[in-house]
C-alpha positions in Angstrom: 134.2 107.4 140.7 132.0 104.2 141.0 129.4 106.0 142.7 129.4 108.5 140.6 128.7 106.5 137.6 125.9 104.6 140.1 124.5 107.3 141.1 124.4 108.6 137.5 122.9 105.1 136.0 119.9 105.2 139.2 119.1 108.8 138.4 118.5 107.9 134.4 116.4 104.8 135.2 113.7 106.1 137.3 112.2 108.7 134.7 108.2 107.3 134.0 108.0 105.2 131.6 104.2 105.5 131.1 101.8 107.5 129.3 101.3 111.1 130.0 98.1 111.8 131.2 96.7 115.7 132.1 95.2 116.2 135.7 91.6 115.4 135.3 89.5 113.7 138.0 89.3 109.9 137.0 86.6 109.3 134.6 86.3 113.1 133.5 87.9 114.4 130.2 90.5 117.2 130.9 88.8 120.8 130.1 90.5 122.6 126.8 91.2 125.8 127.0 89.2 128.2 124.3 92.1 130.2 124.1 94.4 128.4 122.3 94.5 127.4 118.9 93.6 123.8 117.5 96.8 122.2 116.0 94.9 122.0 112.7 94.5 126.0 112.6 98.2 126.1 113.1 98.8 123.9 110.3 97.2 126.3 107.8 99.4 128.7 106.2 99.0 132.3 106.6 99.0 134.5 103.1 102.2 136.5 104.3 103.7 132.7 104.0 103.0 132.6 100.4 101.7 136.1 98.5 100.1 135.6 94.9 102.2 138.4 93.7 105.5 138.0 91.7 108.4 140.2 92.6 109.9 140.6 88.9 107.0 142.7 86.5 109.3 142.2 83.5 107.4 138.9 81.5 110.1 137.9 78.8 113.8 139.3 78.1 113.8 143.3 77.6 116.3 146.0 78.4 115.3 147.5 82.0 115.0 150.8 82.8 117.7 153.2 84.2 117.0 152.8 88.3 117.5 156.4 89.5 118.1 154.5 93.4 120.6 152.1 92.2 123.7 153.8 94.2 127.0 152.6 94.5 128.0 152.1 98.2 129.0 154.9 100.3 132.9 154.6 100.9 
C-alpha cells in the first residue's frame, strides 16, 4: 500500500512545470496555419446567435386570432 501511494506521489510530481513552447527551430517563430480561424473571429457572434427579428407580431394587448393548427394532443 506504501508503494502504491509512492509510486502515485512520484508519477504526479514529474509533470513540466515550464512554459509550453510549439516545435520551432530555436530563434524561428512557429509557422500558423492559414487555415484556422484567429481567436478574435471566433469571438464575433454569428447573426443566427442573435436575429433582429421579434417572434411575437402582436405590439400591445389584443384578442388573437383563432389558430386553425392549435390541436390538442393525439391520445
Amino acid at each position: 500500500m506504501k508503494r502504491a501511494v509512492a509510486l502515485l506521489l512520484l508519477l504526479a510530481a514529474c509533470g513540466k512545470q515550464g512554459e509550453l513552447m510549439p516545435k520551432a527551430p530555436p530563434g524561428e517563430m512557429p509557422k500558423v496555419d492559414p487555415t484556422k480561424p484567429l481567436p478574435s473571429t471566433l469571438l464575433i457572434r454569428p447573426t443566427q446567435a442573435e436575429p433582429a427579428r421579434i417572434d411575437d407580431p402582436l405590439s400591445r394587448s389584443q384578442e388573437r386570432r383563432d389558430d386553425r393548427f392549435n390541436l390538442p394532443p393525439p391520445g
